[in-house]
FIFILUM-377973 format. One line per field, with one value per atom (N, C-alpha, C): residue in one letter; atom name; x, y, z. Coordinates in Angstrom, 2 decimals. Each point is the difference from the previous one (the first is absolute). Last residue first. Layout:
BEGIN
r	A,...
a	CA,...
x	X,...
y	Y,...
z	Z,...
% end
This chain:
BEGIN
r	X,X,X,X,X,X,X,X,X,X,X,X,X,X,X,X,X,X,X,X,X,X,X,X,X,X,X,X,X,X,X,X,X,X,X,X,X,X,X,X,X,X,X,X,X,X,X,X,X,X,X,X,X,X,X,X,X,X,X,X,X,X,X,X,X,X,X,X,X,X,X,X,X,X,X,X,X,X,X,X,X,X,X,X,X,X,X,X,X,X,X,X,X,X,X,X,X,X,X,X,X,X,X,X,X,X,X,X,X,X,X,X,X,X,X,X,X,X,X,X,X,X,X,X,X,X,X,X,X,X,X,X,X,X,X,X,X,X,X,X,X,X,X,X,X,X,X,X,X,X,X,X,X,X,X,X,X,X,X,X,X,X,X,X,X,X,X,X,X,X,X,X,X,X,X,X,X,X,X,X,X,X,X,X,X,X,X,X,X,X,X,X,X,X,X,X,X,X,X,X,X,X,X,X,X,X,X,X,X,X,X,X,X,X,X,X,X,X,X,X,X,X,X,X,X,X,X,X,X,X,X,X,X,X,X,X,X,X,X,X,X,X,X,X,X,X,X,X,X,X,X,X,X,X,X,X,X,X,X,X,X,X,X,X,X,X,X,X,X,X,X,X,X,X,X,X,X,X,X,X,X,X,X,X,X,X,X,X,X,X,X,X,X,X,X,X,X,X,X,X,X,X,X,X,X,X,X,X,X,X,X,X,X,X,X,X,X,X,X,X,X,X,X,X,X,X,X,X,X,X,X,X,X,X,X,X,X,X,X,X,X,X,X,X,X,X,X,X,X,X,X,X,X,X,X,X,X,X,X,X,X,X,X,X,X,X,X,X,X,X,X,X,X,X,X,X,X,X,X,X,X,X,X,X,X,X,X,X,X,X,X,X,X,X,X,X,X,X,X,X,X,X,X,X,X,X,X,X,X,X,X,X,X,X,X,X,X,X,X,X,X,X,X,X,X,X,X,X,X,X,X,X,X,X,X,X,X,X,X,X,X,X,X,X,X,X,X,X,X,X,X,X,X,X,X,X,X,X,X,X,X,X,X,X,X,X,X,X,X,X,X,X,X,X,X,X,X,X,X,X,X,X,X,X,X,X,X,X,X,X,X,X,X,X,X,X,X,X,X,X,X,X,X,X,X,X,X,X,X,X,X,X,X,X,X,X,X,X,X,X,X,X,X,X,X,X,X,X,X,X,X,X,X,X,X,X,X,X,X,X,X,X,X,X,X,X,X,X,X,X,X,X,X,X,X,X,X,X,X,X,X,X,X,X,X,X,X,X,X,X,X,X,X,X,X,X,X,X,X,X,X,X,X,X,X,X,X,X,X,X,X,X,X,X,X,X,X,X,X,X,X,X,X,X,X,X,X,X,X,X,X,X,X,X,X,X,X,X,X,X,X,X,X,X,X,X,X,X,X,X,X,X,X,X,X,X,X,X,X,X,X,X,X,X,X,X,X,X,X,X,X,X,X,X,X,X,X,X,X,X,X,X,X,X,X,X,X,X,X,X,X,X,X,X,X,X,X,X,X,X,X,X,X,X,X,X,X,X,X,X,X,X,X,X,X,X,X,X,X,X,X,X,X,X,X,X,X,X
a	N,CA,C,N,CA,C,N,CA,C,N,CA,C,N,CA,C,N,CA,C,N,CA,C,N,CA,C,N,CA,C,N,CA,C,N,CA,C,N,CA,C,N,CA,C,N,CA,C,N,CA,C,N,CA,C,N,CA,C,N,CA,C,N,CA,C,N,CA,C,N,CA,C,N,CA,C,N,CA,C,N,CA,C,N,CA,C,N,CA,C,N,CA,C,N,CA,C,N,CA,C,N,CA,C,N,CA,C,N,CA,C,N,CA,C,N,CA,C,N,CA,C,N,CA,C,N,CA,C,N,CA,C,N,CA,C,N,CA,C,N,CA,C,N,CA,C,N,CA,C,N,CA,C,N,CA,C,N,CA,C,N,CA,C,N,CA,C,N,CA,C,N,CA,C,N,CA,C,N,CA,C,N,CA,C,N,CA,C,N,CA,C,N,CA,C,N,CA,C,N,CA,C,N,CA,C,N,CA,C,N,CA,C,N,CA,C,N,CA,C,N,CA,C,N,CA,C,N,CA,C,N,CA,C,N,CA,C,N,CA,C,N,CA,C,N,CA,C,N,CA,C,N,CA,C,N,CA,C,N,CA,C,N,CA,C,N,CA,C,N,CA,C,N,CA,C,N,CA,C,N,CA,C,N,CA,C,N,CA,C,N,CA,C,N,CA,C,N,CA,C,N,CA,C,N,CA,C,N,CA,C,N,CA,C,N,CA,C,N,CA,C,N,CA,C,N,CA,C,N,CA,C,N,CA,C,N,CA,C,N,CA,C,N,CA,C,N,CA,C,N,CA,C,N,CA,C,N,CA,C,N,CA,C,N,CA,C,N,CA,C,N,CA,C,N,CA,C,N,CA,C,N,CA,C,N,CA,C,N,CA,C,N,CA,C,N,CA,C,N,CA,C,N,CA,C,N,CA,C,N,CA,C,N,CA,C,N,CA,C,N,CA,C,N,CA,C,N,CA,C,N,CA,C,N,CA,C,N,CA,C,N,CA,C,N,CA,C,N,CA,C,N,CA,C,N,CA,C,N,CA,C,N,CA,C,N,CA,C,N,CA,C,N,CA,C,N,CA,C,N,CA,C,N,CA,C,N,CA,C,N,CA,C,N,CA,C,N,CA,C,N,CA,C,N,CA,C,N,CA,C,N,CA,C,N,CA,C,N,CA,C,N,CA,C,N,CA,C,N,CA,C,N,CA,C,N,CA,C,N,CA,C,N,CA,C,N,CA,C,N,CA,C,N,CA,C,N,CA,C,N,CA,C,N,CA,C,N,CA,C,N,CA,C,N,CA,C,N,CA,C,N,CA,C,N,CA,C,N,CA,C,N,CA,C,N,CA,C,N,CA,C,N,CA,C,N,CA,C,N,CA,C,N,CA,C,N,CA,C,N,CA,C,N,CA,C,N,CA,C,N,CA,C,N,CA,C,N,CA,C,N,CA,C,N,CA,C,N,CA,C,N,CA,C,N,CA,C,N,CA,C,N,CA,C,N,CA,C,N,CA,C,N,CA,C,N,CA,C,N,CA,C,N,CA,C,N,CA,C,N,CA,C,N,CA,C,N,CA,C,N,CA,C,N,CA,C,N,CA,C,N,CA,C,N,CA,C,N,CA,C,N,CA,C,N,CA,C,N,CA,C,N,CA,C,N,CA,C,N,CA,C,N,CA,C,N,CA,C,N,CA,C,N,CA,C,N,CA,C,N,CA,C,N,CA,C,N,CA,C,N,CA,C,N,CA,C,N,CA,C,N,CA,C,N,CA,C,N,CA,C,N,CA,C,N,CA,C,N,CA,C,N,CA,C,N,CA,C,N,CA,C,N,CA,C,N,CA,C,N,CA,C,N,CA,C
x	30.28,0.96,1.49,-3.57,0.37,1.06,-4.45,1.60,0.31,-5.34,1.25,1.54,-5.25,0.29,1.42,-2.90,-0.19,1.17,-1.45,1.33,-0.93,-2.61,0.32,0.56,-2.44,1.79,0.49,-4.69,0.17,1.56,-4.36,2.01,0.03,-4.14,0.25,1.75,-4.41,1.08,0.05,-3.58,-0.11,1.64,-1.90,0.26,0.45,-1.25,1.53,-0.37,-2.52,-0.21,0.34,1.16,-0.87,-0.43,2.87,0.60,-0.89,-1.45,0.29,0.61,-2.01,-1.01,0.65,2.89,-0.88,-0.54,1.38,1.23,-0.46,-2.95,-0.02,0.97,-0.25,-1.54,0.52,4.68,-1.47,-0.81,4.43,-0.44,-1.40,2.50,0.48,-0.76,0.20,-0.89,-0.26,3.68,-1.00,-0.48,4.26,-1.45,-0.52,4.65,-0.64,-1.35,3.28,-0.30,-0.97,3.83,-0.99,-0.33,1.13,0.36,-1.08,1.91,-1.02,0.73,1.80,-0.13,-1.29,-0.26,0.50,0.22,0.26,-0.99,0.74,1.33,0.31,-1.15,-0.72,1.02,0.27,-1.55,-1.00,0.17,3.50,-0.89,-1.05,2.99,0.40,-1.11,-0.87,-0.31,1.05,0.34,-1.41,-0.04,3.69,0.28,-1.16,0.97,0.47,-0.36,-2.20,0.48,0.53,-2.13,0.92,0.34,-3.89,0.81,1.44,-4.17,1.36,0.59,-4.27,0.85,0.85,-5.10,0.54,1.42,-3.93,0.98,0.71,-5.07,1.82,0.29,-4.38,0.15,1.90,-2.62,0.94,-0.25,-1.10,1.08,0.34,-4.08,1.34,1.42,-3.68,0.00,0.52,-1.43,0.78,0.08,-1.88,1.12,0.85,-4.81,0.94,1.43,-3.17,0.13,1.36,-0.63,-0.45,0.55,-0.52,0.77,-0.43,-2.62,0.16,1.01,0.04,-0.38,0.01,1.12,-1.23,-0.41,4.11,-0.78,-1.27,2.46,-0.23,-0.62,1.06,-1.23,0.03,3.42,-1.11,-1.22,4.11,-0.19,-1.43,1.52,-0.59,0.05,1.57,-1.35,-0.46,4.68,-1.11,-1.45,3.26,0.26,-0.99,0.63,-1.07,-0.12,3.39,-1.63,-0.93,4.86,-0.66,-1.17,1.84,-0.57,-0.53,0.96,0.97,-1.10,-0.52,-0.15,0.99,-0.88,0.67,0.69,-4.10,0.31,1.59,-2.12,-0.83,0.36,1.69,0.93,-0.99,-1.59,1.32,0.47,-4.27,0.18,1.46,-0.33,-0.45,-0.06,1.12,0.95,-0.02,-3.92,1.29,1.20,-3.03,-0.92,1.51,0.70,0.04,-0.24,-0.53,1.06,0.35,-4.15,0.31,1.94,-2.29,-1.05,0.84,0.41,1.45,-0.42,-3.02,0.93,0.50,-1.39,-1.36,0.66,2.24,0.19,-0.60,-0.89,1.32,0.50,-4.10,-0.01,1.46,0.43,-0.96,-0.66,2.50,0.42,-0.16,-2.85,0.31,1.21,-2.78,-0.21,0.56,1.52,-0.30,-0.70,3.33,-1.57,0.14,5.06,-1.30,-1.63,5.06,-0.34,-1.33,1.68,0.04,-0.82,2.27,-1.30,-0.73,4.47,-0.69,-1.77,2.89,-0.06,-0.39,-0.46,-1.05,0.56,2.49,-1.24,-0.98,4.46,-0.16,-1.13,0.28,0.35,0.03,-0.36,-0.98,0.15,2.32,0.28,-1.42,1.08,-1.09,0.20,3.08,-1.13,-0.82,4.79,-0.78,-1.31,4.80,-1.65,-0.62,3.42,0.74,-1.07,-1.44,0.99,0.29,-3.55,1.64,1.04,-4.51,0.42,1.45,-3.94,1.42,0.51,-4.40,0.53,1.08,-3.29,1.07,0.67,-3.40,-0.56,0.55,2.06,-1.14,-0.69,2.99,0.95,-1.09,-1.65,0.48,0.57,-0.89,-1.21,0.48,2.94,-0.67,-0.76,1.24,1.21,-0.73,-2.07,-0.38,0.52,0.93,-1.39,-0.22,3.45,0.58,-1.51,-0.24,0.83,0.20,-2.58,-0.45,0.43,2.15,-0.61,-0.81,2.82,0.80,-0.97,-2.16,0.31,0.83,-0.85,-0.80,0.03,3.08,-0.05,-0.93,1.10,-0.07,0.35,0.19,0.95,0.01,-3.97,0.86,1.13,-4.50,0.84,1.00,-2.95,-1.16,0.87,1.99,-0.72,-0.92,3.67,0.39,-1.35,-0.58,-0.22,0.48,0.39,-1.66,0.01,4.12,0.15,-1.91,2.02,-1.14,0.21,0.40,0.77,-1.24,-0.07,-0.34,0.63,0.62,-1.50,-0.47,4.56,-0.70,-1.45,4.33,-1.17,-0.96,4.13,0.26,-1.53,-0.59,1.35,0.12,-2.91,-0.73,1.19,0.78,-1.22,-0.58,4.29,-0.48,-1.31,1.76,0.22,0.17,-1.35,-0.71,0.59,1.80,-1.55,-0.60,4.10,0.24,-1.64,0.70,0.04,0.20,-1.02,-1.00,0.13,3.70,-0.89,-1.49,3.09,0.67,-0.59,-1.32,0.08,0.13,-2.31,1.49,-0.06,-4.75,1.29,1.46,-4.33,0.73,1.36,-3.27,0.61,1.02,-2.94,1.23,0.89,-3.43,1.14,0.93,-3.90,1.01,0.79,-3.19,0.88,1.43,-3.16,0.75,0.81,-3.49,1.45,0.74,-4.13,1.15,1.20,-3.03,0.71,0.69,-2.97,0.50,1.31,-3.77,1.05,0.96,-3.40,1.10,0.90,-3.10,0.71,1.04,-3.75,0.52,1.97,-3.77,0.25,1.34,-1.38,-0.90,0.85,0.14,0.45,-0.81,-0.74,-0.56,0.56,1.14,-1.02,-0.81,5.28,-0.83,-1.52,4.04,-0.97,-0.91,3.56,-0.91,-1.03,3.51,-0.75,-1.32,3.24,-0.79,-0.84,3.08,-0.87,-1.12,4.25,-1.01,-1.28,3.59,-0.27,-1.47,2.77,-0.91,-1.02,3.45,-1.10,-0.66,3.76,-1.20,-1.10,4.19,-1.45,-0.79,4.46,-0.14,-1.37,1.65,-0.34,-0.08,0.52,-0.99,-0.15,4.10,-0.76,-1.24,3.49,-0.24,-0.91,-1.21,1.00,0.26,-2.88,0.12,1.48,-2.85,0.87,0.62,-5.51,1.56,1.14,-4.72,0.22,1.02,-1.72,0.57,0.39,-1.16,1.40,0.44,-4.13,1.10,0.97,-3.46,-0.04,1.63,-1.63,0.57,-0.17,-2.36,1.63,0.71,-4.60,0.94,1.46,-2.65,0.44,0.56,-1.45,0.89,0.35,-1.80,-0.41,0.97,-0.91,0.83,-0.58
y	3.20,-0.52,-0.03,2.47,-0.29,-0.69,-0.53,0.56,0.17,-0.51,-0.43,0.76,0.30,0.44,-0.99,1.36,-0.65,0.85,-0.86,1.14,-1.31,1.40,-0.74,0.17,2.46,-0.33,-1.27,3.12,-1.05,-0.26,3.54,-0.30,-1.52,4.35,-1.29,-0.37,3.92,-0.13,-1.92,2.77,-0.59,-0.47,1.29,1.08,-0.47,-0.96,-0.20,1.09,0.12,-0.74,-0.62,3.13,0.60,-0.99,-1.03,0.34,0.48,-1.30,-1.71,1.33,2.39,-0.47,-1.29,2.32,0.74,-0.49,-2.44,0.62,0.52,-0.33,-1.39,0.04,3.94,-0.36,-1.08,1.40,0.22,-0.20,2.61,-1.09,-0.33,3.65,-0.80,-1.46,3.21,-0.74,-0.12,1.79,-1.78,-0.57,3.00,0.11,-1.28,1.00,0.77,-0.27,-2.74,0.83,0.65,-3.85,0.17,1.27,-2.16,0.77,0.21,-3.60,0.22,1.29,-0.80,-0.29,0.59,-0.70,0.73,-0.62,-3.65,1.42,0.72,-4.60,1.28,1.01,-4.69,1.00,0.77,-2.96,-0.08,1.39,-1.38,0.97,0.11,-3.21,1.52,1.06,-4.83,0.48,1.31,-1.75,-0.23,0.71,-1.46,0.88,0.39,-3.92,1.11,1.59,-4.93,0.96,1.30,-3.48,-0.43,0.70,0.71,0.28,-0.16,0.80,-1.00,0.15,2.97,-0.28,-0.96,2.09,-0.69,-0.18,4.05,-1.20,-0.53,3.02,-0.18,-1.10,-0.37,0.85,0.16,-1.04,-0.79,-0.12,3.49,-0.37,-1.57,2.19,0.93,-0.69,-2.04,-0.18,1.08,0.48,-1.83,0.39,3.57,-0.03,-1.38,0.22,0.93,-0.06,-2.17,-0.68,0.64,0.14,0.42,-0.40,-3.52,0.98,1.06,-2.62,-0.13,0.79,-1.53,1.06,-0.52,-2.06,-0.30,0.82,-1.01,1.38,0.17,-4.17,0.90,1.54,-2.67,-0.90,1.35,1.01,-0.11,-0.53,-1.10,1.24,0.24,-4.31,0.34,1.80,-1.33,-0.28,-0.33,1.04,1.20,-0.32,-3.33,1.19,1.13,-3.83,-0.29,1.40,0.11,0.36,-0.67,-1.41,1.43,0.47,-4.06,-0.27,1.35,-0.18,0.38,-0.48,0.48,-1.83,0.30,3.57,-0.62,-1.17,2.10,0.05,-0.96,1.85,-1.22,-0.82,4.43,-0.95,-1.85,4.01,0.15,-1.27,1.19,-0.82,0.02,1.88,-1.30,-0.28,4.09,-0.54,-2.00,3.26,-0.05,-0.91,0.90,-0.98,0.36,2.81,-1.15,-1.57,5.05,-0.35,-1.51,1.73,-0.09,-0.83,1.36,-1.02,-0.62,3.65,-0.57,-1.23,2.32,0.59,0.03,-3.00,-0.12,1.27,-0.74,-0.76,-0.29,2.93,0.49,-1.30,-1.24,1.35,0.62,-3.33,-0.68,1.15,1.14,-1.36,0.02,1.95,0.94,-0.66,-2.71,0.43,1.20,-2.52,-0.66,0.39,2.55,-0.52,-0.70,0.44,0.95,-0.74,-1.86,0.78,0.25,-1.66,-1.38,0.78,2.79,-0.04,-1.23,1.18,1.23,-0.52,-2.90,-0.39,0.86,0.87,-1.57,0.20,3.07,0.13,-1.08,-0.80,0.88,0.17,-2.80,-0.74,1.11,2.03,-0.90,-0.57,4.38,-1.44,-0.87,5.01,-0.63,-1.35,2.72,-0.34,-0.44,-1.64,1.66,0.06,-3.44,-0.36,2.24,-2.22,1.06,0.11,-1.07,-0.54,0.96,-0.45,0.00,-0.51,3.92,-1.55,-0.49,2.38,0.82,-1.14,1.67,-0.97,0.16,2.96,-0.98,-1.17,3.47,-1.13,-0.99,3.58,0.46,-1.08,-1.24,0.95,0.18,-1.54,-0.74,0.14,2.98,-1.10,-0.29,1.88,1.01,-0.19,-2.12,-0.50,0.92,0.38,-1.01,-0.41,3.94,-0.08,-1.16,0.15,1.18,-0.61,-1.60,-0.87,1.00,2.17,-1.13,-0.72,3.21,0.41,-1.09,-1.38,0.09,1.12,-1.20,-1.22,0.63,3.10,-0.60,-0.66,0.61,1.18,-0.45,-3.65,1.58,0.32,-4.80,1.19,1.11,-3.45,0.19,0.85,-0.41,1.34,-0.70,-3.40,1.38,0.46,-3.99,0.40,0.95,0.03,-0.13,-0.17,-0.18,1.37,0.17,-4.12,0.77,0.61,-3.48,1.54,0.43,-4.03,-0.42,1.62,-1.53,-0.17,0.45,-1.39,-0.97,0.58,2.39,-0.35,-1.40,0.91,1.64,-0.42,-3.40,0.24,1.37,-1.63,0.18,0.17,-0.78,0.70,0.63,-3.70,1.53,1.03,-4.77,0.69,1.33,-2.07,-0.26,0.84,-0.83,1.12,0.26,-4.14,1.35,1.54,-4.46,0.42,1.07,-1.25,1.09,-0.32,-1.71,1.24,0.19,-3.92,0.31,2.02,-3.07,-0.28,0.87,-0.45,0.61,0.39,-2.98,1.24,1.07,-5.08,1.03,1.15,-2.33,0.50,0.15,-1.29,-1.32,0.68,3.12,-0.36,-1.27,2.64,0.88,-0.82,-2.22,0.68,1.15,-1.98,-0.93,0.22,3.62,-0.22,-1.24,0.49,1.32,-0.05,-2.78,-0.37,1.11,0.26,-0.74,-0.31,3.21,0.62,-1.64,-1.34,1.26,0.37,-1.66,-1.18,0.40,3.18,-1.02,-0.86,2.35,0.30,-0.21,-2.58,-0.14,1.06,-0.41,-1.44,0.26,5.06,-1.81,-0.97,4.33,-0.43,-1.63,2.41,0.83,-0.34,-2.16,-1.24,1.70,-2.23,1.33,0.25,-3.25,0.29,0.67,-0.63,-1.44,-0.06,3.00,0.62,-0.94,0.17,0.95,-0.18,-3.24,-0.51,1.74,0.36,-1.15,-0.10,2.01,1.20,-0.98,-2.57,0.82,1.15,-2.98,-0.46,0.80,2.32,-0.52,-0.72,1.35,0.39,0.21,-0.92,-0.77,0.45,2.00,-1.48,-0.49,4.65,-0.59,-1.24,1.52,-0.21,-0.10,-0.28,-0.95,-0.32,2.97,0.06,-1.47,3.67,-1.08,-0.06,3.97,-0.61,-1.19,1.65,0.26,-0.90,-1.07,0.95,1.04,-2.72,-0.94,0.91,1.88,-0.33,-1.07,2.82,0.84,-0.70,-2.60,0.34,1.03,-1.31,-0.96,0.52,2.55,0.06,-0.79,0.30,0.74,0.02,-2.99,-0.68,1.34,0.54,-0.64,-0.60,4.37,-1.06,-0.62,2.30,-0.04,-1.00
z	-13.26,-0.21,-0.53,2.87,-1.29,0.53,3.12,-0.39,-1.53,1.82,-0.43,-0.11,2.67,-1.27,-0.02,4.59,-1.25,-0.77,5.80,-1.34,-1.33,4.47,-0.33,-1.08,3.99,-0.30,-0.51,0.91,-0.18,-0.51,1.59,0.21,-0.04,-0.66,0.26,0.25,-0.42,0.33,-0.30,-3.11,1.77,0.39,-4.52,1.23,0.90,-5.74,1.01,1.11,-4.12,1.09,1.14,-3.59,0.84,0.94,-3.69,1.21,1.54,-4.41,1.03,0.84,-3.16,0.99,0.76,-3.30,1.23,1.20,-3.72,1.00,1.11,-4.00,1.05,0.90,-2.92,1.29,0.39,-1.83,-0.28,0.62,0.81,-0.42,-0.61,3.91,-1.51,-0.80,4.59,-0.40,-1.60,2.91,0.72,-0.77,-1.71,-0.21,0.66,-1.04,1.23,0.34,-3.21,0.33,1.19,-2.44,1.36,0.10,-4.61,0.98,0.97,-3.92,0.68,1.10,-4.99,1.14,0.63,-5.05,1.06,1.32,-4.21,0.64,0.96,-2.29,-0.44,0.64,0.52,1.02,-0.11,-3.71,0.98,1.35,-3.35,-0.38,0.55,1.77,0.13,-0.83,-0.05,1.18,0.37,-3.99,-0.07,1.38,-0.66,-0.97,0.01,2.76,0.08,-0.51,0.85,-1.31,0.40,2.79,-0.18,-1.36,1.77,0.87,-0.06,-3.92,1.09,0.88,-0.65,-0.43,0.71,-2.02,1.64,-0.49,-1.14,-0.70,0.76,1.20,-0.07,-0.75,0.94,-1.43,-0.13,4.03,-0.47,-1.73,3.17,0.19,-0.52,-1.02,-0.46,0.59,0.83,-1.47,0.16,4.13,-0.27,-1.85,1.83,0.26,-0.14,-1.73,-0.49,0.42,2.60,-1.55,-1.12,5.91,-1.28,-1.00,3.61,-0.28,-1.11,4.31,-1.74,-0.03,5.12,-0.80,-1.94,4.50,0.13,-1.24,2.67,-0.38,-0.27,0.51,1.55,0.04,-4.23,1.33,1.39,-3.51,-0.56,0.98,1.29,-0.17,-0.28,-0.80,1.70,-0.06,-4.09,-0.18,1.49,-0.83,-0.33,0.13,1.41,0.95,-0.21,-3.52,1.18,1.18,-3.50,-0.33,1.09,-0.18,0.91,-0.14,-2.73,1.02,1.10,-5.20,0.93,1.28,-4.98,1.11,1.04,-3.20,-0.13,0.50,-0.52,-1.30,0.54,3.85,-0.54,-1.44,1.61,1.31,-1.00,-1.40,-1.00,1.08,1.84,-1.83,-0.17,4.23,-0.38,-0.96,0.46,0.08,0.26,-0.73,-1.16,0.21,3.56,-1.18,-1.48,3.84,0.52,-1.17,-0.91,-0.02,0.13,0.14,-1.24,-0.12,4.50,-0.45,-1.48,3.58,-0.73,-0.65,2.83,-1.03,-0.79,3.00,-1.11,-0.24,3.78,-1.17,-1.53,3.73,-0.40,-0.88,2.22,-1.10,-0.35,2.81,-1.19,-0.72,4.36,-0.55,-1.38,3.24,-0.48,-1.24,2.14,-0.97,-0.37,3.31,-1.12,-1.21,3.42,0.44,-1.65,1.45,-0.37,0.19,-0.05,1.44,-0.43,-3.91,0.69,1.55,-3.58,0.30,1.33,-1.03,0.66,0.25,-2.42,1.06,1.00,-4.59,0.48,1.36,-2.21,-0.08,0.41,-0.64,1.04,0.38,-3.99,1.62,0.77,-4.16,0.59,1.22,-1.44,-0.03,0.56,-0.12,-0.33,-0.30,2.23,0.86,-1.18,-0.93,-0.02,0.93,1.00,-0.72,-0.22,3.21,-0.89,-1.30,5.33,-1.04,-1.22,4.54,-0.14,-1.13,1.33,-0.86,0.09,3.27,-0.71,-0.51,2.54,-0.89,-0.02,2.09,0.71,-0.57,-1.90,1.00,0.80,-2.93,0.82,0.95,-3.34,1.45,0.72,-3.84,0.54,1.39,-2.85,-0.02,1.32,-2.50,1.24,0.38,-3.80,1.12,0.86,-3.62,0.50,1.25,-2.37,0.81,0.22,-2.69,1.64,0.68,-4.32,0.54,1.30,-2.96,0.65,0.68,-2.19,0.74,0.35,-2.70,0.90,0.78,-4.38,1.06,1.12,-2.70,0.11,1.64,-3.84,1.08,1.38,-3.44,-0.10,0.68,-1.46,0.57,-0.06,-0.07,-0.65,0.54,1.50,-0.29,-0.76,1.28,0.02,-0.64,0.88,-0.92,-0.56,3.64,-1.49,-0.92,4.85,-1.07,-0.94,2.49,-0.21,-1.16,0.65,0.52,-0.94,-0.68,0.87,1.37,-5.71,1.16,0.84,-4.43,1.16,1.70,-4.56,-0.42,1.44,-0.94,0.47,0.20,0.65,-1.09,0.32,1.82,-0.89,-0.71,4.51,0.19,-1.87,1.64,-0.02,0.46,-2.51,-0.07,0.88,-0.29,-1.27,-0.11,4.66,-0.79,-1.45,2.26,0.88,-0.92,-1.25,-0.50,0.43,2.11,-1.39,-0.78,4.36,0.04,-1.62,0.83,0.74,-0.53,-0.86,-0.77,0.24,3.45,-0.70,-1.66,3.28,0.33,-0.64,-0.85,0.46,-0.06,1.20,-1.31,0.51,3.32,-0.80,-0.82,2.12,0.74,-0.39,-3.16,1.17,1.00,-2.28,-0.87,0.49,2.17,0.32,-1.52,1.15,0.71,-0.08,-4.00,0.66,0.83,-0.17,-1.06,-0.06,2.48,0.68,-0.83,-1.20,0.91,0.94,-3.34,-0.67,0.77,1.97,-0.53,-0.77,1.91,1.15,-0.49,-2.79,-0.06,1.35,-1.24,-1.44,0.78,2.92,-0.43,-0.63,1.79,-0.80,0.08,3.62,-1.17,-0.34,4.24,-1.06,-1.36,4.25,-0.84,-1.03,2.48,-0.52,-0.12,0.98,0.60,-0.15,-2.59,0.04,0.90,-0.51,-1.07,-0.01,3.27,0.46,-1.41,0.07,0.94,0.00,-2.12,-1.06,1.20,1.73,-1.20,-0.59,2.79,1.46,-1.73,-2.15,0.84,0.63,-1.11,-1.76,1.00,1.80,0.63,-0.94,-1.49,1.60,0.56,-4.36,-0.06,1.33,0.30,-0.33,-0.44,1.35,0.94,-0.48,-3.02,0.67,1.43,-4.62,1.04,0.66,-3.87,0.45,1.07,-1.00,-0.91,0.96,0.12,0.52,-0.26,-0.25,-1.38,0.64,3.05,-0.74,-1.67,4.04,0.48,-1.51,0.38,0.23,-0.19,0.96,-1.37,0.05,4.01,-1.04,-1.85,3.15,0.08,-0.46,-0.60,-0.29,0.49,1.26,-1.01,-0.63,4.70,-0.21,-2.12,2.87,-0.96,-0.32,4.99,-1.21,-0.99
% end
């Protein structure tokens, strides 16, 4: 198992009182690491001892300031490929059948393309199979770092060990379309409904919905695995 993937999974998971209690053991896997730099261990320690020091409560509504209310940060994959098409909810079936297939089965109320799900599926996987399904998601990942970087949000460290473990450039093109998007207040109501106004997403029939990079991460998903660990958040 890759252990910092999984820490990763847990720390870009909606904060809690059980993750502030295993921030340390969370902090120690990242400190061990030695494929990450200098620069981004230290990064990922303020991170942690901000997870673990914040109030809680404080802890959680930043968490959902930023990738709950903000479209352009959330941390659902395929929102940024499909948007709420059609699209997307054939991708979204084929991913979950991913998953089933190799004995996964996610325990929480999270969509399967939730990052933390997705890191911690991956966390089981060969390392490089790992790191190309991540060099996929290369553009996405690097976006959500600048916009996380723009706004001195300490999680950008989370993206920029991303980025390392993949090892991958992001395409040029797809990074500059997506953050060509317009970023919005989270805290503007009126701003973040016209953002929302789109069609619903429908789970349609189709596996193989989506685009080449969809494609090619799912194609890499085979080898059975079972790992029974629940992510995602209650509503509140």
């Amino acid at each position: 198992m890759d252990r910092s993937m999984k820490a990763l999974s847990l720390v870009l998971s909606y904060p809690g009182e059980e993750l502030q209690h295993a921030m340390p053991e969370i902090s120690a896997v990242f400190a061990a690491d030695t494929r990450l730099t200098g620069l981004t261990r230290r990064g990922l320690r303020d991170l942690c001892d901000m997870l673990a020091t914040g109030d809680i409560y404080d802890l959680q509504e930043a968490y959902v300031g930023l990738f709950d209310r903000s479209r352009t940060l959330s941390l659902n994959l395929f929102e940024h490929v499909h948007g709420e098409s059609r699209d997307r909810g054939g991708a979204m079936v084929s991913l979950l059948e991913t998953y089933r297939a190799a004995g996964f089965e996610p325990a929480t109320s999270e969509l399967p393309d939730h990052l933390p799900v997705l890191l911690e599926f991956l966390s089981t996987r060969p390392a490089e199979e790992a790191n190309e399904i991540l060099a996929d998601a290369a553009h996405i990942l690097e976006a959500l770092r600048q916009r996380l970087e723009r706004r001195e949000s300490a999680y950008a460290a989370a993206f920029e060990t991303l980025g390392q473990l993949a090892g991958a450039r992001p395409d040029d093109t797809a990074l500059a379309g997506l953050l060509a998007e317009p970023e919005v207040d989270p805290f503007d109501l009126e701003a973040l409904d016209r953002v929302w106004e789109e069609s619903e997403v429908t789970f349609g029939p189709d596996p193989n919905a989506g685009c080449p990079q969809v494609r090619d991460m799912l194609s890499r998903m085979e080898a059975p695995v079972s790992v029974p660990l629940a992510h995602g958040h209650a509503a509140e």
